[in-house]
C-alpha positions as CSV (number, residue, x, y, z in Angstrom):
1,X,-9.0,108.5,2.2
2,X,-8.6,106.4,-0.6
3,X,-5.0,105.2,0.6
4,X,-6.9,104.0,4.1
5,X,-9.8,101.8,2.2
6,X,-7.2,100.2,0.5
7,X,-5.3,99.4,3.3
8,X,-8.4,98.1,5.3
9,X,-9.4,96.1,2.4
10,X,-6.0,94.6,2.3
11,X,-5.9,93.5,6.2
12,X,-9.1,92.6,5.8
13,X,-8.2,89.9,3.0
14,X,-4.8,88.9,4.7
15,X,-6.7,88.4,7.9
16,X,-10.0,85.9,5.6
17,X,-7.0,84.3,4.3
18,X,-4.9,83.6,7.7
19,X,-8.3,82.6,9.3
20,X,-8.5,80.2,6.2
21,X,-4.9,79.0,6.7
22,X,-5.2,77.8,10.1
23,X,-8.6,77.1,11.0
24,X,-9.6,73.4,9.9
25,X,-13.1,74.2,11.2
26,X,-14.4,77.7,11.4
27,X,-17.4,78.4,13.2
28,X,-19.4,82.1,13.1
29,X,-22.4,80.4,14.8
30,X,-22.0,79.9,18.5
31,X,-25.6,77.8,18.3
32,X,-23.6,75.6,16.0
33,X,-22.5,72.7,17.3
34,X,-21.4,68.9,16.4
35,X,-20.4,69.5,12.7
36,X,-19.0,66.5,11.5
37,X,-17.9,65.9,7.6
38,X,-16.9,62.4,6.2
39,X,-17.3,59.7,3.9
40,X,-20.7,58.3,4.2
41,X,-20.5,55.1,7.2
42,X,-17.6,56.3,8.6
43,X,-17.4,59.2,11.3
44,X,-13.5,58.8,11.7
45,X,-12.6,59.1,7.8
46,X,-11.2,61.9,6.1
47,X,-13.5,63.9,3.6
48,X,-12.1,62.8,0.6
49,X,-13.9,62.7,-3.0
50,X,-12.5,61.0,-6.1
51,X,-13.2,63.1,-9.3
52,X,-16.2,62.3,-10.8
53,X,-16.8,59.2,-9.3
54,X,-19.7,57.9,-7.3
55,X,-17.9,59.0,-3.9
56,X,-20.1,60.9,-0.9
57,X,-19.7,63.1,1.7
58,X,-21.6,63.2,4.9
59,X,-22.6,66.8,7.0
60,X,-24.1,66.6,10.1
61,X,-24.8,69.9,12.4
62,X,-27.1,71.1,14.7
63,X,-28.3,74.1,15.7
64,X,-29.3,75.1,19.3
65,X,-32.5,76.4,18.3
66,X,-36.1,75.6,18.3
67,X,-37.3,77.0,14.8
68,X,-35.6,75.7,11.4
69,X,-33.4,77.8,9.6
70,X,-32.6,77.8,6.0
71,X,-29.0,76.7,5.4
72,X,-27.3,76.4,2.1
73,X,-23.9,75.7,1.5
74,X,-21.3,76.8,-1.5
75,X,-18.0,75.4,-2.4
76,X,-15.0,77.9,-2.2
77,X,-11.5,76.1,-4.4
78,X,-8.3,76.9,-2.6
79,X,-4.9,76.5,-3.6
80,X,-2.4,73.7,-1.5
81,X,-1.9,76.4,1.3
82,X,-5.5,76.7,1.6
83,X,-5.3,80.8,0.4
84,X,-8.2,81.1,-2.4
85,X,-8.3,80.2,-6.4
86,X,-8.4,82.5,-8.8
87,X,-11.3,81.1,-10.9
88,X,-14.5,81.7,-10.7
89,X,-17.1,79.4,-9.0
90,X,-18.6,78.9,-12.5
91,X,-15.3,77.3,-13.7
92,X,-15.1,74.6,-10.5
93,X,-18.5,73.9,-9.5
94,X,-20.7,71.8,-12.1
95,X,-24.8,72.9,-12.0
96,X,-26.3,75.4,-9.0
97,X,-23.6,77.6,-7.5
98,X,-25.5,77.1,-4.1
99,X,-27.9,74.0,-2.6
100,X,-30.4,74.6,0.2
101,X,-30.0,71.7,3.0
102,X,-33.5,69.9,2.7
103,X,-33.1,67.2,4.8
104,X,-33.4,68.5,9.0
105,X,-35.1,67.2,12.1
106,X,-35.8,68.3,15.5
107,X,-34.7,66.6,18.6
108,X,-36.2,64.1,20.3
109,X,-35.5,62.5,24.0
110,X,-33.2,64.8,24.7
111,X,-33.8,67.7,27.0
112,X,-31.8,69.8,25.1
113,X,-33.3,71.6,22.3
114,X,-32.0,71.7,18.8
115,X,-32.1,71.6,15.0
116,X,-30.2,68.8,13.5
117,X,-29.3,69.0,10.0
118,X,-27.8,66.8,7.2
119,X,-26.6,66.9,3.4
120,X,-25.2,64.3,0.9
121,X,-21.9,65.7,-1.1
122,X,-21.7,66.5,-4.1
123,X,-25.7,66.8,-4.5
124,X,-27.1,66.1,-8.1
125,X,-27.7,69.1,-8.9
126,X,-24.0,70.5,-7.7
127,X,-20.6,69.2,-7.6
128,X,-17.2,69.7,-7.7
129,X,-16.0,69.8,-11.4
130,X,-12.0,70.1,-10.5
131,X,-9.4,68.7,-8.1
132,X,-8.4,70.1,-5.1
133,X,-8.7,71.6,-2.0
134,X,-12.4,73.1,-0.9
135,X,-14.1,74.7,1.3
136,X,-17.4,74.0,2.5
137,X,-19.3,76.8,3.4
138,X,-22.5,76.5,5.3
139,X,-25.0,79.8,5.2
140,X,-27.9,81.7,6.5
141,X,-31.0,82.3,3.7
142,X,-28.8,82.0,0.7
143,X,-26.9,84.8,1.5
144,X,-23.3,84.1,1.9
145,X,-22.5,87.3,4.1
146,X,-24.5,85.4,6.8
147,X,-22.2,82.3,7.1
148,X,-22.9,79.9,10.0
149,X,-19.8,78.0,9.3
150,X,-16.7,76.2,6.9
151,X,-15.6,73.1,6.7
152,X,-12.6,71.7,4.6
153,X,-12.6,68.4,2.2
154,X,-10.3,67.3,-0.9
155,X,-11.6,66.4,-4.0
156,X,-8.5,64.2,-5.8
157,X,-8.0,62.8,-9.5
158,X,-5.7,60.2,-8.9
159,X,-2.6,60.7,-11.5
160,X,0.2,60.1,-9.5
161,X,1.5,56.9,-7.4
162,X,2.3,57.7,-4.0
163,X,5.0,54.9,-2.1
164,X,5.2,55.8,2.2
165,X,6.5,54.3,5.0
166,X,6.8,56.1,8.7
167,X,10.9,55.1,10.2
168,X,12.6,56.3,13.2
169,X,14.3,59.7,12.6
170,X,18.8,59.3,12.6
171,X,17.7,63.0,14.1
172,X,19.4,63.0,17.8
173,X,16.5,65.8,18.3
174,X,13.6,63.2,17.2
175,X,15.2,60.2,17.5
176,X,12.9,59.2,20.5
177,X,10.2,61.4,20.3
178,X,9.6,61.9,16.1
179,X,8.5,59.9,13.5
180,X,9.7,60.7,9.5
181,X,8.4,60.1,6.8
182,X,9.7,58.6,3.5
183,X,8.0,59.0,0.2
184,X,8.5,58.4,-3.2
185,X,6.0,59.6,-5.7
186,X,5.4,58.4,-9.2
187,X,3.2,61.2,-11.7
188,X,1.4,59.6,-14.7
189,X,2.7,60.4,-18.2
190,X,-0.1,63.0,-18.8
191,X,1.6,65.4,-16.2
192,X,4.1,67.1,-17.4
193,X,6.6,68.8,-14.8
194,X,9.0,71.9,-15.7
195,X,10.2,72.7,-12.7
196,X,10.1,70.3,-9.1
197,X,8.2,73.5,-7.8
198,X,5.4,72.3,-9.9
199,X,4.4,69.8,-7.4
200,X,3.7,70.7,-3.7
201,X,3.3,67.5,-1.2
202,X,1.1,67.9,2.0
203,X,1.6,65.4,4.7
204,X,-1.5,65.1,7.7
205,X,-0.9,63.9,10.7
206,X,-4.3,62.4,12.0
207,X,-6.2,64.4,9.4
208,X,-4.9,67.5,11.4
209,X,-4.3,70.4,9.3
210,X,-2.6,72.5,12.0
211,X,0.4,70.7,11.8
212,X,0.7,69.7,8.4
213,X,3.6,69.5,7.3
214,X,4.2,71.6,3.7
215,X,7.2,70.4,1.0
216,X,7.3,72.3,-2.2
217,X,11.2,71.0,-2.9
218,X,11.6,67.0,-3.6
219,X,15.4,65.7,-2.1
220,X,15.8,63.8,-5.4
221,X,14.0,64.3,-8.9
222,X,14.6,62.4,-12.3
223,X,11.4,63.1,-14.4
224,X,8.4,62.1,-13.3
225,X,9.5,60.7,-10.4
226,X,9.9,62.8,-7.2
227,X,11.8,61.4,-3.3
228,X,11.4,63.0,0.0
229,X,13.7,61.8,2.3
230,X,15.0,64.5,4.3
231,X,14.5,64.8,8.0
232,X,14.7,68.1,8.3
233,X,11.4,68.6,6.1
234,X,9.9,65.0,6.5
235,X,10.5,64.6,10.3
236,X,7.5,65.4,13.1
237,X,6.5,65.0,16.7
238,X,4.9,61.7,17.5
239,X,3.2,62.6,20.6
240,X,1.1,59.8,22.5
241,X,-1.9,58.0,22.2
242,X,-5.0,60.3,22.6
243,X,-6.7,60.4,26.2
244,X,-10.6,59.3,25.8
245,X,-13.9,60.4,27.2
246,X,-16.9,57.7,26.9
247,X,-20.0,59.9,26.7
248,X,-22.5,57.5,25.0
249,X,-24.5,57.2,27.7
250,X,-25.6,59.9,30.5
251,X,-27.7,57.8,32.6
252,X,-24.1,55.5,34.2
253,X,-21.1,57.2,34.9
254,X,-18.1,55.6,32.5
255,X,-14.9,55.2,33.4
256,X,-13.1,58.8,32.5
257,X,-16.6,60.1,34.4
258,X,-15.2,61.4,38.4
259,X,-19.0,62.4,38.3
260,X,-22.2,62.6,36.4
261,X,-24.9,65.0,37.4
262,X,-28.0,64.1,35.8
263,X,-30.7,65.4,38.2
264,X,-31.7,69.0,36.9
265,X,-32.7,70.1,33.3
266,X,-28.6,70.3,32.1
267,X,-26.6,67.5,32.1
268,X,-23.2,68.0,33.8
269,X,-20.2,65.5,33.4
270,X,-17.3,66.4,35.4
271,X,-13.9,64.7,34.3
272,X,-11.8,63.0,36.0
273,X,-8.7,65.2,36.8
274,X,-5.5,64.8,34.4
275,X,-1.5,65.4,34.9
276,X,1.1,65.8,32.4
277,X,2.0,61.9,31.5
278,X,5.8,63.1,30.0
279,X,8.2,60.7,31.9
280,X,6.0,58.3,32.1
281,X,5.7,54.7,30.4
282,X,4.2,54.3,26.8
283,X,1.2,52.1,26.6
284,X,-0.1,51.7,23.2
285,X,-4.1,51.1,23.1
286,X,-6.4,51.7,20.3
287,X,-7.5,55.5,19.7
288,X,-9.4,57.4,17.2
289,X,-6.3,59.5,16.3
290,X,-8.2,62.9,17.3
291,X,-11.3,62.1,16.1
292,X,-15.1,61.8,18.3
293,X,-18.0,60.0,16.8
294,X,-21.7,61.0,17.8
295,X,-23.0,57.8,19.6
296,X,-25.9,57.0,22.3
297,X,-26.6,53.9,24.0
298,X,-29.6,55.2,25.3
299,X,-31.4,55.9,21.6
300,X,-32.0,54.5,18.0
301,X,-30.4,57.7,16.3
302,X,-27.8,59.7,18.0
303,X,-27.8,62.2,15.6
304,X,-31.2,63.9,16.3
305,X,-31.9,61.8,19.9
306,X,-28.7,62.2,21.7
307,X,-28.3,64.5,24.5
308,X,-25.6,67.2,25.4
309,X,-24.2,67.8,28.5
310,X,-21.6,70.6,30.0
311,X,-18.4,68.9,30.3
312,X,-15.7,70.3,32.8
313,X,-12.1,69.3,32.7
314,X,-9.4,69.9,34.9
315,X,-5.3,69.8,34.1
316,X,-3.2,69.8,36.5
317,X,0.7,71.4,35.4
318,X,4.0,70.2,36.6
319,X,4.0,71.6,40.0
320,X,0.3,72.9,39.8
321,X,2.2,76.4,38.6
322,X,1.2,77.9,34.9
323,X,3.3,76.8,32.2
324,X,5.4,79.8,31.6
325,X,5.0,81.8,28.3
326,X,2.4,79.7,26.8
327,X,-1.6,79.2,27.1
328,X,-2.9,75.5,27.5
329,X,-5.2,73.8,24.9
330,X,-7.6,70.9,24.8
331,X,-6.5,69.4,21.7
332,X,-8.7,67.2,19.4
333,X,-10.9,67.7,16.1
334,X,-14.0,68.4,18.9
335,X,-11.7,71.9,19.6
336,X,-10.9,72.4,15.8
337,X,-7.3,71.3,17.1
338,X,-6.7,74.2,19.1
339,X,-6.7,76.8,16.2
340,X,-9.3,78.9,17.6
341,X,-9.8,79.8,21.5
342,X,-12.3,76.7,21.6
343,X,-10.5,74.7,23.4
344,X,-8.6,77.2,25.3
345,X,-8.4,76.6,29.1
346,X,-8.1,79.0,32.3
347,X,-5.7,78.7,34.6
348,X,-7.4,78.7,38.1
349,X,-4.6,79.7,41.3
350,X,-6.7,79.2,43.8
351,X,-6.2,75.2,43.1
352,X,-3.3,75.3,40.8
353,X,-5.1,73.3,37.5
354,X,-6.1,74.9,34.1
355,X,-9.9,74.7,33.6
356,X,-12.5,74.4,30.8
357,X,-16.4,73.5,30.2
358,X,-17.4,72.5,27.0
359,X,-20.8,72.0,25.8
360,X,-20.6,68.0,23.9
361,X,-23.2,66.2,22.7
362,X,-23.2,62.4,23.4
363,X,-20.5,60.1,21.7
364,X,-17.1,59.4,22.0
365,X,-13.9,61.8,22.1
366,X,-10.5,61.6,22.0
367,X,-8.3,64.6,22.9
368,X,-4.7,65.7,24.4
369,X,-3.6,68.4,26.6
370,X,-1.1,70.8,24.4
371,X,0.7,74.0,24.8
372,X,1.2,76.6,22.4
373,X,3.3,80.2,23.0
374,X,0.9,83.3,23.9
375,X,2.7,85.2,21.2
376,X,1.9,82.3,18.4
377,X,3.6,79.3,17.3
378,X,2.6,75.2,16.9
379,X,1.3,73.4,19.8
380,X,3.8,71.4,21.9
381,X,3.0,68.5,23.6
382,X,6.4,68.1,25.8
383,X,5.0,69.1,28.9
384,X,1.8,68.0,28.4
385,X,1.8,64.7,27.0
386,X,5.3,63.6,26.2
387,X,6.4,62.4,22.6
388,X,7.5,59.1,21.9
389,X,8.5,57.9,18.3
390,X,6.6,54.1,18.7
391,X,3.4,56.2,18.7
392,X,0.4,54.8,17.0
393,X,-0.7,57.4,14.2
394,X,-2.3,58.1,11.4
395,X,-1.0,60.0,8.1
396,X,-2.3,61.4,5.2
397,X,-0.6,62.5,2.0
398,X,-1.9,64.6,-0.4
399,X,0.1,65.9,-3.9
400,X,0.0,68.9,-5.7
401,X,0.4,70.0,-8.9
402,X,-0.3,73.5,-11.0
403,X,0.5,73.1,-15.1
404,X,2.3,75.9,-16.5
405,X,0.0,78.9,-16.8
406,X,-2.7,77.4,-14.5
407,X,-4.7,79.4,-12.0
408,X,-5.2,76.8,-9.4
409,X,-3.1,73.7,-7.9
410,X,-4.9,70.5,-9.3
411,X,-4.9,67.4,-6.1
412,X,-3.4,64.5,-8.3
413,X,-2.2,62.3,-5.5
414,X,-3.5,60.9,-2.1
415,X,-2.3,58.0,0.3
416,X,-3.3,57.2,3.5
417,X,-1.1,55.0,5.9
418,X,-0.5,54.0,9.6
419,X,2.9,54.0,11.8
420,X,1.9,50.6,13.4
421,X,1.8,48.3,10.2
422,X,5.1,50.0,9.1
423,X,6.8,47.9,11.7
């Protein structure tokens, strides 16, 4: 008996911490929608804090409900591969272990009903006291086996010089459809490295955790200097610009709108209908890399006035037949980057096209259509979307480092750079 709670116990954490691992956004709630986390002014930006400095965070949520609830959140301090510290929460969080969010407001001109909510991070009275990764975790009555939802952000004390540039893979596998990166890294004279395995580099690609790309081995290493220049760890999908949808206003149809119904008490948007664009020519145009923003032309504040609406989008496969082997994704931060089944679409053979409804609340979204094998694996966007190496994205690097006989990898290093002004 004994032998089978320990067992249990043991899936039970290797299952928290594969949930952990791949989810960006985790979300226990199904009332909870919109969550957004960034620097304060900037809806695209990635949730970054520098160590005790004056730098903020910005939550926004809502809840599909007509009574307040009370919400506090909790910080949880994660290794580089996201699996959970070893300290305490006394040893990494400086005042109150847990905040209440004070600051909520219900909706207004919309004819959907809901709760929105907001916080400033770090609070006053609690803050991050270390570097690194964390997890945000949002909860029900200050009781943390009731959680509504997580949310990831880095906390960085800058001790290392980070030097990037994104080049064409020699790779004849990527050398049209991959991007590489190059990176030489710099530590400050108060770390002090034993071993290259010390340091652990994490590269982003459009602030997307599910394909990160994870290097715990440097190509060259003198000191305290550290090169990664090796394709076969450094080297990526480029993809293609992100499709759009313009939902800030739902009174005129825009122009990825085939129609806008409007007429009864739900809002329905129907999108136009999309084929696979690999083969086809590149255009580069301005995205958001991923990213939506909560926006309304038709109100002062989107965030508590703006309106949702039941979204329906339709993919159409390379000769309207499923893609063998693999489910289809809408892929985007507004589907937690297809991690989760949120984004997961239905095939439909009556008409030959994958389907999926979504329940979005007025702004702007980007997204891409992506495949990913039934029996797990990364998303692939080669019969999709296409990959092509001149690409227009956005990368993020983030460095590592645990001191001998530490209990938690310290985030000493961050950089953030574009493929287009590299060329």
């Amino acid at each position: 008996m004994t032998r089978k709670i320990t067992l249990c116990f043991t899936f039970f954490l290797f299952t928290l911490f594969a949930l952990q691992s791949s989810a960006q956004t985790q979300v226990f709630d199904p009332n909870v929608k919109s969550i957004k986390l960034f620097r304060a002014g900037d809806q695209t930006s990635f949730p970054v804090l520098q160590l005790n400095s004056g730098d903020q965070l910005q939550l926004e949520f809502d809840e599909l409900n007509t009574r307040v609830s009370n919400y506090y959140y909790s910080f949880q301090l994660c290794n580089a591969d996201w699996s959970p510290s070893m300290l305490t929460s006394f040893e990494y969080t400086r005042g109150f272990q847990s905040t209440r969010i004070t600051t909520y407001r219900n909706s207004s001109l919309a004819t959907t009903h809901y709760v929105h909510y907001q916080a400033t991070l770090p609070d006053r009275n609690s803050s991050p006291s270390r570097a690194g990764n964390y997890l945000l975790k949002v909860y029900l009555n200050n009781d943390t086996t009731q959680l509504a939802f997580t949310k990831r952000f880095v906390v960085v004390n800058n001790l290392a010089q980070i030097s990037a540039q994104v080049q064409q893979p020699f790779n004849a596998t990527l050398f049209r459809t991959g991007q590489k990166l190059q990176l030489a890294i710099q530590t400050d004279p108060r770390i002090n490295v034993l071993s290259p395995s010390d340091m652990k580099v994490v590269v982003l690609q459009n602030q997307n955790w599910q394909t990160s790309l994870f290097m715990d081995r440097p190509t060259i290493w003198r000191g305290k200097y550290f090169e990664y220049s090796d394709e076969a760890i450094t080297g990526m999908e480029a993809a293609r610009e992100f499709r759009w949808l313009d939902m800030r206003s739902l009174r005129l149809r825009s122009d990825r709108m085939e129609v806008l119904d409007n007429r009864s008490d739900s809002v329905n948007v129907y999108v136009k209908t999309e084929g696979s664009r690999n083969g086809q020519p590149y255009i580069f145009y301005r995205d958001l890399d991923g990213s939506f923003t909560i926006e309304s032309y038709e109100s002062i504040n989107p965030f508590w006035q703006g309106d949702y609406a039941f979204t329906h989008f339709t993919f159409v496969p390379p000769n309207k037949r499923p893609i063998e082997g693999s489910d289809v994704y809408i892929f985007g931060e507004m589907t937690n980057w297809a991690s989760d089944t949120t984004g997961l679409m239905h095939f439909n053979p009556e008409k030959g096209v994958y389907e999926k409804t979504l329940f979005l609340k007025q702004g702007y979204y980007n997204y891409l259509y992506a495949s990913k094998p039934m029996n797990g694996g990364m998303v692939d966007f080669s019969q999709t979307e296409g990959n092509i190496w001149s690409t227009e994205n956005n990368y993020t690097v983030l460095v590592y480092y645990r001191p001998f006989g530490a209990r938690a990898d310290e985030c000493i290093g961050f950089a953030s750079l574009n493929s287009v002004f590299q060329r």
